[in-house]
ZAKOL-615340 format. One record per residue (C-alpha): residue number from 1; y, z, x; residue in three letters. Coordinates in steps of 0.05 Angstrom, whole numbers. Layout:
% residues N
[NUM; [Y; Z; X]; 'Ala']
...
//
This chain:
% residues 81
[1; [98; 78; 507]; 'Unk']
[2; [108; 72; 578]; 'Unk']
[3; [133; 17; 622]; 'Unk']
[4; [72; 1; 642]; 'Unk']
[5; [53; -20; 576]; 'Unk']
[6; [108; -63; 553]; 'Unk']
[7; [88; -100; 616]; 'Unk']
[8; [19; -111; 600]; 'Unk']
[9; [54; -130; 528]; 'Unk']
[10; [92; -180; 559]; 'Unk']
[11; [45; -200; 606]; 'Unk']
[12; [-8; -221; 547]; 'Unk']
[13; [48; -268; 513]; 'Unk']
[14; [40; -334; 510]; 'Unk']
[15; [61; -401; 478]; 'Unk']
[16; [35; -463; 455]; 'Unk']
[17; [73; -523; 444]; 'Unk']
[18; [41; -571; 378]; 'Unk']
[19; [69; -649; 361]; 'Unk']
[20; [72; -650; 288]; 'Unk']
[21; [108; -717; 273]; 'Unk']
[22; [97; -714; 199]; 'Unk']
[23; [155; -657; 193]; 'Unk']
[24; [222; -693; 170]; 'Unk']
[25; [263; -631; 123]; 'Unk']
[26; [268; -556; 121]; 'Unk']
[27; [217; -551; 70]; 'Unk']
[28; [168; -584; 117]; 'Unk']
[29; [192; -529; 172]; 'Unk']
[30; [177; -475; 123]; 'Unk']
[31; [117; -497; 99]; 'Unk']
[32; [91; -498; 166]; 'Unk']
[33; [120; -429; 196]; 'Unk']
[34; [91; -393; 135]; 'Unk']
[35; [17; -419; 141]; 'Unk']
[36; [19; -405; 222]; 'Unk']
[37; [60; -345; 224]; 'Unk']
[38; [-6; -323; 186]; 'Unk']
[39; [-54; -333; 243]; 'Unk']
[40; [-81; -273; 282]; 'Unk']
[41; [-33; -265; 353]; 'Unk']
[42; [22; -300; 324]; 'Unk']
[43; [88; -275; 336]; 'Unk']
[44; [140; -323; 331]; 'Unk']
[45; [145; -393; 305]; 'Unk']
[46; [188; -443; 325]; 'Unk']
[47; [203; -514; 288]; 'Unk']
[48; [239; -569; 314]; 'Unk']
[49; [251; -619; 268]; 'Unk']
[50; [298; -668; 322]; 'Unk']
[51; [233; -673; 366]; 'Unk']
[52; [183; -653; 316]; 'Unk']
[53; [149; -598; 362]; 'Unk']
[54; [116; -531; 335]; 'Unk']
[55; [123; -481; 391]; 'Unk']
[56; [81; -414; 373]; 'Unk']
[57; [88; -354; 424]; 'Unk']
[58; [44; -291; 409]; 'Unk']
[59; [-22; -258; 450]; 'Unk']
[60; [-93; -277; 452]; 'Unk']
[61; [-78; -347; 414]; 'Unk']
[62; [-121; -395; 388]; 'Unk']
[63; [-99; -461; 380]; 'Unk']
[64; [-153; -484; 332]; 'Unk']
[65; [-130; -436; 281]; 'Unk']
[66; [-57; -451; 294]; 'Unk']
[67; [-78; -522; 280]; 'Unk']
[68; [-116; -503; 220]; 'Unk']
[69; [-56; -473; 195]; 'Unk']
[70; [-13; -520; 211]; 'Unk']
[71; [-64; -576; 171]; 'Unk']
[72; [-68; -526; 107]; 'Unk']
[73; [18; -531; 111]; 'Unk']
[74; [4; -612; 101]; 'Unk']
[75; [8; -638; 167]; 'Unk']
[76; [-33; -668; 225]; 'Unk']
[77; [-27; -645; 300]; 'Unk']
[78; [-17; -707; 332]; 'Unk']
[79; [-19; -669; 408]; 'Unk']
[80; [-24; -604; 437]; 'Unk']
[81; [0; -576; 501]; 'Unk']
//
């Protein structure tokens, strides 16, 4: 791999930020990073339980499958930005 390439890499990232105010414990946090850390592009998943954001980073994301996933862990998107 050349530099080049881990540019274009980190050049396709992105992120996308989900309000899931059902989440309240860890098991709600796992539940949620297992069923999105599933979807196709998805690289890293964060939970927040304080502020009760998702915040997905990966390439080529879709956010109707991330909030799919996030509905087949047992919660409801309540915004995404």
């Amino acid at each position: 791999m050349n530099s080049s390439d881990t540019n274009n890499d980190i050049n396709d990232m992105s992120e996308l930020t989900f309000n899931v105010p059902g989440m309240t414990c860890g098991h709600c946090e796992a539940a949620v990073k297992g069923e999105v850390g599933k979807v196709a592009g998805v690289s890293d998943v964060a939970v927040d339980l304080a502020t009760k954001l998702v915040t997905v980073s990966g390439s080529a994301l879709d956010a109707t499958a991330i909030v799919a996933a996030i509905d087949e862990a047992g919660f409801e998107v309540a915004t995404a930005g």
